[in-house]
ZADO-1210 file (C-alpha; in nm, 4 decimals, padded with zeros to 6 digits):
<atoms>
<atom x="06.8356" y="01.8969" z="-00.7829" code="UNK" pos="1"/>
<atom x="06.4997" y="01.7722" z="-00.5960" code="UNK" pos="2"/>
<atom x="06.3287" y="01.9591" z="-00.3606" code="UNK" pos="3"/>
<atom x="06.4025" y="01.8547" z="-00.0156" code="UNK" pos="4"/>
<atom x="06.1065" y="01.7484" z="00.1944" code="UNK" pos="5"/>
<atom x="05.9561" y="01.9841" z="00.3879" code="UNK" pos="6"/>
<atom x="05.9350" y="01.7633" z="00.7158" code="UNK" pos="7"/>
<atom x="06.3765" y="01.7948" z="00.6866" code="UNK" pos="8"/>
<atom x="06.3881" y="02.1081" z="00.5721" code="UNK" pos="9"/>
<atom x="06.1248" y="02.2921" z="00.8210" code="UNK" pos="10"/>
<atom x="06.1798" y="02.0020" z="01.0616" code="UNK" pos="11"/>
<atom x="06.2298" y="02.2272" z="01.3652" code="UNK" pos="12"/>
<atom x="05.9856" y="02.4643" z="01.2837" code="UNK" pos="13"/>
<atom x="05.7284" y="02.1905" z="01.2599" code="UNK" pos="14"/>
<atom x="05.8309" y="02.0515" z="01.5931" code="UNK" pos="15"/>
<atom x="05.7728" y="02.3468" z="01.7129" code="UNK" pos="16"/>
<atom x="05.4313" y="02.4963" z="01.6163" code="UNK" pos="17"/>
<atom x="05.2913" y="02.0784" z="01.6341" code="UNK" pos="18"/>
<atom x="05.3977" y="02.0510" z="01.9916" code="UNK" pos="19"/>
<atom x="05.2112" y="02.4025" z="02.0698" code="UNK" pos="20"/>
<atom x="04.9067" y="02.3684" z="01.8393" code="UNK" pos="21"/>
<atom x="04.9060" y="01.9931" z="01.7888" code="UNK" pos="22"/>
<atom x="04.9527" y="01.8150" z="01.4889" code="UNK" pos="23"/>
<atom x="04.7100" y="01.9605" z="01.2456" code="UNK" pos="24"/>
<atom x="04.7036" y="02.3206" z="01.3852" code="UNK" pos="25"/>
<atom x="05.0628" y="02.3047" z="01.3324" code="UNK" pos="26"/>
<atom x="05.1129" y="02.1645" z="01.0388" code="UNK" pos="27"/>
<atom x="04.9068" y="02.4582" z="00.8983" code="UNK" pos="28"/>
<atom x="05.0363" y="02.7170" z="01.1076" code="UNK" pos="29"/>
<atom x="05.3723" y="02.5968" z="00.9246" code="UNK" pos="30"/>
<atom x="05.1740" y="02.6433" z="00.6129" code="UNK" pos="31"/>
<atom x="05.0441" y="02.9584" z="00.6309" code="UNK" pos="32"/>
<atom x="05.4086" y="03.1111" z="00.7273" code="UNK" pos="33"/>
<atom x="05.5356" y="02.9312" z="00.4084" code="UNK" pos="34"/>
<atom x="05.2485" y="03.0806" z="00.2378" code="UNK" pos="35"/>
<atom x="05.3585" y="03.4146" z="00.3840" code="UNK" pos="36"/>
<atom x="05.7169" y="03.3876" z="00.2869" code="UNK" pos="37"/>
<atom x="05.6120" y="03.3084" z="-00.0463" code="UNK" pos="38"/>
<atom x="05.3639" y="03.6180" z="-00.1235" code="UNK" pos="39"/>
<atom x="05.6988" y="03.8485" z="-00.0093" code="UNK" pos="40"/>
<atom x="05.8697" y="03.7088" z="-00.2455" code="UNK" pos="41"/>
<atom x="05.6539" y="03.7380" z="-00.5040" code="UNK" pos="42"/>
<atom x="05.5522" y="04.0654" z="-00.3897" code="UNK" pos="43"/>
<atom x="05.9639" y="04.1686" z="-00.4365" code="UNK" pos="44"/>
<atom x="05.9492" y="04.0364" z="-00.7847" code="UNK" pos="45"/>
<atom x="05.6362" y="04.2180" z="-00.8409" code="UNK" pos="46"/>
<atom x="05.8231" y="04.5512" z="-00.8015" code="UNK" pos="47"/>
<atom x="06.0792" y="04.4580" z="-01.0624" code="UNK" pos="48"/>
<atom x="05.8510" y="04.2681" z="-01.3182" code="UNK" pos="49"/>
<atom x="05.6179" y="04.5290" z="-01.4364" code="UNK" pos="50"/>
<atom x="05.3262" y="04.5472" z="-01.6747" code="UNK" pos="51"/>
<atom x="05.3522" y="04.6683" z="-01.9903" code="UNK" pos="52"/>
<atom x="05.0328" y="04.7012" z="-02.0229" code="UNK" pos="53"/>
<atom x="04.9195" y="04.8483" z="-01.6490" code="UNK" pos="54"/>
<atom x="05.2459" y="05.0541" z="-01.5358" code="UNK" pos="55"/>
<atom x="05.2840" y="05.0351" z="-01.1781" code="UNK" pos="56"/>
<atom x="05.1119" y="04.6907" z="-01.1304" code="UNK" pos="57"/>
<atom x="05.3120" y="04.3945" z="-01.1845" code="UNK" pos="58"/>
<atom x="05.2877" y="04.1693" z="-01.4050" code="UNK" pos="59"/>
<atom x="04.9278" y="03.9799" z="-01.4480" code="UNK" pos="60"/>
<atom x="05.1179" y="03.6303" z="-01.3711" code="UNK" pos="61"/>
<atom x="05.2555" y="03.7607" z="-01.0669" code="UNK" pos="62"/>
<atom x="04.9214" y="03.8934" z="-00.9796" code="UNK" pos="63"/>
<atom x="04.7223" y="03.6003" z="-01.0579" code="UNK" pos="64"/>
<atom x="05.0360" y="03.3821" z="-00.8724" code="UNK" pos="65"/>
<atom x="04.9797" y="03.6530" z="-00.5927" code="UNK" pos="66"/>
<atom x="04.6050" y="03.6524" z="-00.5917" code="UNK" pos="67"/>
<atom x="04.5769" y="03.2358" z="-00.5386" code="UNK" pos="68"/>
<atom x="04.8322" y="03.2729" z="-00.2758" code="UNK" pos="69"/>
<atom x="04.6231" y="03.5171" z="-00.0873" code="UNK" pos="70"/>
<atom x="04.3576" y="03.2466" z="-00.1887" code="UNK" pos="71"/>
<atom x="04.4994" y="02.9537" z="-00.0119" code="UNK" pos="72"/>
<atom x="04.5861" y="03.1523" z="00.2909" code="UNK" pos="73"/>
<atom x="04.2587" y="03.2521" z="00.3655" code="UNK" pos="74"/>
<atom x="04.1504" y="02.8568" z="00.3269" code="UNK" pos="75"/>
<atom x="04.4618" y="02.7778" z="00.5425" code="UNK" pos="76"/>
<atom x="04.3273" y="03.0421" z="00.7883" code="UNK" pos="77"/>
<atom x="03.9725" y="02.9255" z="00.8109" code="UNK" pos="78"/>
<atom x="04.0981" y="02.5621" z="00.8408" code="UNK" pos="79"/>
<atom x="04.2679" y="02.6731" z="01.1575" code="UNK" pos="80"/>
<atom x="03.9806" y="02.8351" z="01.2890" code="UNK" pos="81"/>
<atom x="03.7749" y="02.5676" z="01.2722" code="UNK" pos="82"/>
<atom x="04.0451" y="02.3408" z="01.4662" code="UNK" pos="83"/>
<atom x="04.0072" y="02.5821" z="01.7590" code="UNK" pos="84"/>
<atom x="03.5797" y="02.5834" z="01.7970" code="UNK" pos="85"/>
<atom x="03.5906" y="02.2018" z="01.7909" code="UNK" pos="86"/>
</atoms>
């Protein structure tokens, strides 16, 4: 089953944060709340899907998977910030 686009399937999200942050700010505002919704989840699994190695840390590829979410948040983030100096 393919993946529907995310211009359908966030459609009125996008509409939303676009008309208040225009285009660009929007579009990444959507972004960084997908971004957000994803590290929750992975943070969930994390609970489950222990180390064997490191008890009460998850697993190292839900920390790495974790760690270059965090990652491309903060890039997200300082995109955004730039869009509102200029």
């Amino acid at each position: 089953m393919p993946t529907p686009s995310v211009f359908i399937d966030k459609r009125d999200e996008l509409e939303r944060s676009e008309f208040q942050y225009g285009l660009e700010a929007g579009r990444l505002a959507v972004t960084l709340d997908l971004l957000t919704d994803a590290l929750v989840m992975v943070g969930q699994h994390g609970v489950y899907c222990q180390s064997a190695r490191q008890p009460g840390k998850p697993a190292m590829d839900i920390q790495i998977i974790q760690q270059q979410l965090e990652q491309a948040k903060e890039l997200v983030g300082s995109i955004m910030d730039g869009l509102r100096k200029a």
